[in-house]
VMD Tcl script that builds the backbone (N, CA, C; Angstrom):
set m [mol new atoms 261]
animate dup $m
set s [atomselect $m all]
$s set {name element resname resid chain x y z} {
  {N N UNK 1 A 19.597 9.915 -2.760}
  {CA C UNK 1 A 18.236 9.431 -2.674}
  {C C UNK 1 A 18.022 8.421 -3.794}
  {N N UNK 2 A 17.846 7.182 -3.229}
  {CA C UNK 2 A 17.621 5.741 -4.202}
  {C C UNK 2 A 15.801 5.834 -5.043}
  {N N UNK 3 A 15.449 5.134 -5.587}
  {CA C UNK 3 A 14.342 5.280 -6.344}
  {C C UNK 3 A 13.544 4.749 -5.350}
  {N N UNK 4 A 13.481 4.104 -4.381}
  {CA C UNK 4 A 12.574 3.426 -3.244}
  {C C UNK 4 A 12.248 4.984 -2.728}
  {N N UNK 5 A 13.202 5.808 -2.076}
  {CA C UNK 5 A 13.167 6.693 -1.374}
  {C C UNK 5 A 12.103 7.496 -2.089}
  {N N UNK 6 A 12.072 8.290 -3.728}
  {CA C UNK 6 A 11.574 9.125 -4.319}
  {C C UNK 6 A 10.055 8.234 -4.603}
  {N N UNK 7 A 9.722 7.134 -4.607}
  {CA C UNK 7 A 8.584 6.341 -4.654}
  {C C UNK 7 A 8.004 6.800 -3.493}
  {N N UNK 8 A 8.356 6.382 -2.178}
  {CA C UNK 8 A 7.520 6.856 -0.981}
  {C C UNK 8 A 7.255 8.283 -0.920}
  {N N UNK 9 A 8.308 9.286 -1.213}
  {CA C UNK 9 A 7.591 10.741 -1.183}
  {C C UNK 9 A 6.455 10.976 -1.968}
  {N N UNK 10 A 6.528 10.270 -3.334}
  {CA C UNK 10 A 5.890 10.443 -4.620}
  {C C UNK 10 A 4.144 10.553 -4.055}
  {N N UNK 11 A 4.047 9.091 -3.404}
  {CA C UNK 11 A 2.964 8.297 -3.517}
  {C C UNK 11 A 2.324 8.746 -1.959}
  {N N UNK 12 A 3.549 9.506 -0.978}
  {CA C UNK 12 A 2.692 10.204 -0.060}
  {C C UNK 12 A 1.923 11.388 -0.213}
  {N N UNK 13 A 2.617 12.007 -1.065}
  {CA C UNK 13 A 2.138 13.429 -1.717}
  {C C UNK 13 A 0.756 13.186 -2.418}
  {N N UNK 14 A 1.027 11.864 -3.250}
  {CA C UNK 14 A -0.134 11.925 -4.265}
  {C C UNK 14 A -1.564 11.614 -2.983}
  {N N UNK 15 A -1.312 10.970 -1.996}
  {CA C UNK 15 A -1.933 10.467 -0.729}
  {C C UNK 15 A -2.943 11.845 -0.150}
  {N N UNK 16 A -2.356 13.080 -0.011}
  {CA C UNK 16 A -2.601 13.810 0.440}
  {C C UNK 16 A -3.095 14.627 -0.719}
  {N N UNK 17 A -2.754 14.737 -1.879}
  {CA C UNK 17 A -3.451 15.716 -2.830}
  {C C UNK 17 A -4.371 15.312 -4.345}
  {N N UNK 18 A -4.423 14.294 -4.219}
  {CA C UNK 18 A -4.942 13.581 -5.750}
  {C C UNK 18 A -5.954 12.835 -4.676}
  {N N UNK 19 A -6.751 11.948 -5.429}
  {CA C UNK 19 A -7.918 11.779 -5.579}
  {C C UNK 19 A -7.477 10.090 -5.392}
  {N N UNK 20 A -8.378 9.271 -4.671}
  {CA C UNK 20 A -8.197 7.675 -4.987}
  {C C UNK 20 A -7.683 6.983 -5.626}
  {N N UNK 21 A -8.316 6.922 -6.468}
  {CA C UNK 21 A -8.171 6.474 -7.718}
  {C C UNK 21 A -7.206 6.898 -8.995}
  {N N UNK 22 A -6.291 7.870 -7.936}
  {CA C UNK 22 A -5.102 7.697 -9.022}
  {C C UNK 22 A -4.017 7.379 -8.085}
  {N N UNK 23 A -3.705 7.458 -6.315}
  {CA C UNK 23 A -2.625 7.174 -5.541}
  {C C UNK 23 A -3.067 5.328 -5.086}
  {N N UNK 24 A -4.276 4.773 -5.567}
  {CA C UNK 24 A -4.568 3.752 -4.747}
  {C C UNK 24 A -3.397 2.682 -6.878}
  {N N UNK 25 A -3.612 2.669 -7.440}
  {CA C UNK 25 A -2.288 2.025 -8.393}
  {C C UNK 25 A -1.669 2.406 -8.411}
  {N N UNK 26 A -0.867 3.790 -7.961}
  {CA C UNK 26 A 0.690 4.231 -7.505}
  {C C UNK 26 A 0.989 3.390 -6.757}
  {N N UNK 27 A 0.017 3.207 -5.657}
  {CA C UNK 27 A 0.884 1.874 -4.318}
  {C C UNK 27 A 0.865 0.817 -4.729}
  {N N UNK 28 A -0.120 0.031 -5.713}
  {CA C UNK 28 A 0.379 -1.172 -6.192}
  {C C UNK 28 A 1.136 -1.274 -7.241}
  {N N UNK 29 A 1.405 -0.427 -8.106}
  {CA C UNK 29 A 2.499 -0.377 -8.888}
  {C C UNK 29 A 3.770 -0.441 -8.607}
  {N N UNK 30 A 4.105 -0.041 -7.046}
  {CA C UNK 30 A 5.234 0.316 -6.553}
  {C C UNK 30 A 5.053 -1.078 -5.277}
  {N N UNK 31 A 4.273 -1.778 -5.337}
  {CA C UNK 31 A 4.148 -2.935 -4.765}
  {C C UNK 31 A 4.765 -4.387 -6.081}
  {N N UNK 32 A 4.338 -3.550 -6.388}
  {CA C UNK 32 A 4.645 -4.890 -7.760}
  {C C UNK 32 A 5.840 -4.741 -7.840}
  {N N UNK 33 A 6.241 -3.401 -8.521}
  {CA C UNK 33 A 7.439 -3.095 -8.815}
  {C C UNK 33 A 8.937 -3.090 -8.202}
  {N N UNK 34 A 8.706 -2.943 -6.587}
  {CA C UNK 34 A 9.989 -3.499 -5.473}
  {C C UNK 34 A 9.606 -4.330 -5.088}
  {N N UNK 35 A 10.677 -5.272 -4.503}
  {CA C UNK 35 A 10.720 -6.262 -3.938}
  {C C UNK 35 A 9.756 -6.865 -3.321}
  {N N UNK 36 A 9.980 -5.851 -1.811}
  {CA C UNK 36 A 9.273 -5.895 -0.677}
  {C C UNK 36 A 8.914 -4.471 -0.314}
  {N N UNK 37 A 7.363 -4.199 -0.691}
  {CA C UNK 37 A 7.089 -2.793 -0.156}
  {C C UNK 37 A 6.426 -2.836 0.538}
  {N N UNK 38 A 6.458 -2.778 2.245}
  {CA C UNK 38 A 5.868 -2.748 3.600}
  {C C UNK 38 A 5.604 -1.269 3.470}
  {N N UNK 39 A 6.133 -0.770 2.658}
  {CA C UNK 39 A 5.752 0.922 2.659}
  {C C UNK 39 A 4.107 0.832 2.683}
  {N N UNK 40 A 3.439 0.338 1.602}
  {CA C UNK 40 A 2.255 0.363 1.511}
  {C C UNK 40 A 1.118 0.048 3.080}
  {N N UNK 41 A 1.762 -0.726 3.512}
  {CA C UNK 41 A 1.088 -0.981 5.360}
  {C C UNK 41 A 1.080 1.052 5.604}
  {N N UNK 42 A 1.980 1.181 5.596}
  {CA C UNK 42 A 1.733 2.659 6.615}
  {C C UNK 42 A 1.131 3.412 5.592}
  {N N UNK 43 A 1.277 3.216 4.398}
  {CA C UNK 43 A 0.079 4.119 3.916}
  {C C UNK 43 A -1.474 3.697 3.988}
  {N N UNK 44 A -1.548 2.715 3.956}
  {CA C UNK 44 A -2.660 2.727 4.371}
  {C C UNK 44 A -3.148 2.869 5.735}
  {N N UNK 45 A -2.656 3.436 6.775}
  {CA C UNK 45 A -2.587 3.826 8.465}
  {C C UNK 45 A -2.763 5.121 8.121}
  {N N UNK 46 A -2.188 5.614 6.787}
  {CA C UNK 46 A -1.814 7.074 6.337}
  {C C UNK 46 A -3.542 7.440 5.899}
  {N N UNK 47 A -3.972 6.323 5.038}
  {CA C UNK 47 A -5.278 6.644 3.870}
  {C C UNK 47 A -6.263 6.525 5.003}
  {N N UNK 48 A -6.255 5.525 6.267}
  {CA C UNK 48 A -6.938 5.524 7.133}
  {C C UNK 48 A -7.285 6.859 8.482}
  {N N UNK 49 A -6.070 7.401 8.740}
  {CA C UNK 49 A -5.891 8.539 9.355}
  {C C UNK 49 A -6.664 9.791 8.194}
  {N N UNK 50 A -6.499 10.154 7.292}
  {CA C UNK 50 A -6.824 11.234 6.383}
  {C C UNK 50 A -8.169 10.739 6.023}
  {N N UNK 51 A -8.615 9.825 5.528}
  {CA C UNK 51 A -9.925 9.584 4.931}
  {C C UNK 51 A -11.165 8.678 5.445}
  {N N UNK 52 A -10.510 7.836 6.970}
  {CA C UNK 52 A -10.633 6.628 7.309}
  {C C UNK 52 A -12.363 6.910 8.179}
  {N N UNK 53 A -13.705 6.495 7.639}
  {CA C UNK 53 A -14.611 6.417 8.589}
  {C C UNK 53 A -14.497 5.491 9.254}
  {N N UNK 54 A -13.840 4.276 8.482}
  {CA C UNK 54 A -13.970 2.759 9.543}
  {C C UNK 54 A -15.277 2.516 9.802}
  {N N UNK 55 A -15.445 1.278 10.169}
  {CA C UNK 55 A -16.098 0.256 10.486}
  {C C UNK 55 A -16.526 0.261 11.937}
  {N N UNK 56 A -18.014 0.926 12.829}
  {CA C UNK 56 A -17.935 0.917 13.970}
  {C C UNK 56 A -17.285 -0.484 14.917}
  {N N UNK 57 A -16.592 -0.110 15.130}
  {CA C UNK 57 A -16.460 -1.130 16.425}
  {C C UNK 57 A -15.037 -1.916 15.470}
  {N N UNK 58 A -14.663 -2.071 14.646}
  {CA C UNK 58 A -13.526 -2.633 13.708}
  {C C UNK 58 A -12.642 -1.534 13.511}
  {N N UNK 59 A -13.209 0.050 13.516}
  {CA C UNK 59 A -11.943 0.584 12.926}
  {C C UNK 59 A -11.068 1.255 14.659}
  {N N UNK 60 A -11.738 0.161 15.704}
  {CA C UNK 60 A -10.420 1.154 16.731}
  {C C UNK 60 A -9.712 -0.336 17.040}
  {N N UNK 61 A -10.279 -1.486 16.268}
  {CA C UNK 61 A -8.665 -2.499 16.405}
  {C C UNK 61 A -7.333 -2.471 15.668}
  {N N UNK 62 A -8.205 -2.151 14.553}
  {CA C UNK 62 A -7.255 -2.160 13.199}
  {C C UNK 62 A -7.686 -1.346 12.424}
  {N N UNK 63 A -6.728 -0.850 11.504}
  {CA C UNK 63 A -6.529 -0.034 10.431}
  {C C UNK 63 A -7.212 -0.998 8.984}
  {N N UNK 64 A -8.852 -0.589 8.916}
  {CA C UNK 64 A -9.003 -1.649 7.531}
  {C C UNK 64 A -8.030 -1.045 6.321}
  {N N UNK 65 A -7.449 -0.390 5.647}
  {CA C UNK 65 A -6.943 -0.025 4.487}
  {C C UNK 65 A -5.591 -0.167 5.107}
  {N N UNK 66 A -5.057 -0.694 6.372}
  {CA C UNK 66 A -3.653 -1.070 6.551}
  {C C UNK 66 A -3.985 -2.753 6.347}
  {N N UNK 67 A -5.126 -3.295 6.797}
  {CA C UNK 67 A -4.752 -4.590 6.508}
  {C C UNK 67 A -5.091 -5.390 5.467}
  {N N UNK 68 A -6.110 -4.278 4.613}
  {CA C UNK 68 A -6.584 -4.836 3.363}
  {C C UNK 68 A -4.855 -4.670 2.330}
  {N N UNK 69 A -3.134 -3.553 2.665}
  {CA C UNK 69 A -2.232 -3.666 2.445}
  {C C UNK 69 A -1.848 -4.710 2.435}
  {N N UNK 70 A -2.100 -5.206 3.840}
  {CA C UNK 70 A -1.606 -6.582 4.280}
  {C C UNK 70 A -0.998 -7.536 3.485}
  {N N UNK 71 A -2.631 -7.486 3.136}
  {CA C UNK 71 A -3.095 -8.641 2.429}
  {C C UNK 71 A -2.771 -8.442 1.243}
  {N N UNK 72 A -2.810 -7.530 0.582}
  {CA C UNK 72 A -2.599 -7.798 -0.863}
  {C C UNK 72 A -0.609 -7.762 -1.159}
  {N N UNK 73 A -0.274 -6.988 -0.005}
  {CA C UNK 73 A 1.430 -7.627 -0.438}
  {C C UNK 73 A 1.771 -8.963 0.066}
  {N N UNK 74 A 0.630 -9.751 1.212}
  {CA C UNK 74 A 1.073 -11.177 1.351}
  {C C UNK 74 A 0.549 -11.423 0.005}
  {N N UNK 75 A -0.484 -11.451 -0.903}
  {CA C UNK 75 A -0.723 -12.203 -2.036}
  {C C UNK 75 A 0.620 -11.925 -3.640}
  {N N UNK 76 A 0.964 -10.345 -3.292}
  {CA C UNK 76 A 1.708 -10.192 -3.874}
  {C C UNK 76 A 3.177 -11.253 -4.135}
  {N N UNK 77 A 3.582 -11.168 -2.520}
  {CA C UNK 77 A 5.048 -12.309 -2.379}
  {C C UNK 77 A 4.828 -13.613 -3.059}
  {N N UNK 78 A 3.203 -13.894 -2.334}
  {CA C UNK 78 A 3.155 -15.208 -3.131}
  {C C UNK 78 A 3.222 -15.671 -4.751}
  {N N UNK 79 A 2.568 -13.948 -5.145}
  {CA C UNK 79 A 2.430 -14.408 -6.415}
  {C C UNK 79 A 4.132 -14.179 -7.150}
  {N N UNK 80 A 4.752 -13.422 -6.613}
  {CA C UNK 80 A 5.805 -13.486 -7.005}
  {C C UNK 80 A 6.579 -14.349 -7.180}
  {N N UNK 81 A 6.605 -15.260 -5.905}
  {CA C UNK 81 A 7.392 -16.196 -5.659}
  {C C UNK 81 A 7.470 -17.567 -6.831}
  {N N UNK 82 A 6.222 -17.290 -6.955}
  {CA C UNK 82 A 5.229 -18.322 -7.612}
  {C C UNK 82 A 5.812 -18.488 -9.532}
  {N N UNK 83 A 5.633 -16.956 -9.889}
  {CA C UNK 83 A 6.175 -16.249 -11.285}
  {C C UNK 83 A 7.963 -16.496 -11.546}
  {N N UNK 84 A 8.519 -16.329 -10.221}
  {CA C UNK 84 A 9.882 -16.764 -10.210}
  {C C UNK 84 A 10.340 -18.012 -10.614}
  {N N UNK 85 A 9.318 -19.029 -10.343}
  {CA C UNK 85 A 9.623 -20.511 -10.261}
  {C C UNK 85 A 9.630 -20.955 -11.289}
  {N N UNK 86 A 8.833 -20.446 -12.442}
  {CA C UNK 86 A 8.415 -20.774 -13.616}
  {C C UNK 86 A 9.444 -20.030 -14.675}
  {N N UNK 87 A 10.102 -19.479 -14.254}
  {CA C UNK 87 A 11.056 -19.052 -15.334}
  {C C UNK 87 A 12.559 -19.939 -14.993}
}
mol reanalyze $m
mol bondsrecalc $m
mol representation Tube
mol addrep $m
């Protein structure tokens, strides 16, 4: 079991038993911290299923806390990409 692997159990567990505001910077920490973590998309399908009231009429297209993921690992790549260039 690689450290990617023990990250996703970590941060599903914390998903299901801790409180917001301490599993919602586990996932961006571990967004920052690998490469490419698409992991974070299904947790938030995960945070949406367990906690999700949604948005009438928005939350049976999409998953808002899967695509607010989305979005912040597309901003992530970019910013990465971006931090790479400069060194």
């Amino acid at each position: 079991m690689n450290l990617r692997h023990l990250a996703f159990i970590t941060i599903l567990l914390s998903i299901i038993f801790l409180p917001f505001w301490l599993y919602l910077p586990m996932i961006l920490s571990a967004a920052v911290f690998f490469p490419v973590y698409w992991e974070a998309i299904v947790y938030g399908f995960i945070i949406d299923i367990f906690y999700g009231g949604g948005i009438e009429g928005f939350s049976e297209l999409i998953s808002p806390a899967a695509l607010s993921a989305t979005l912040v690992l597309i901003i992530l790549l970019w910013l990465k990409e971006r931090l790479r260039l400069n060194f």
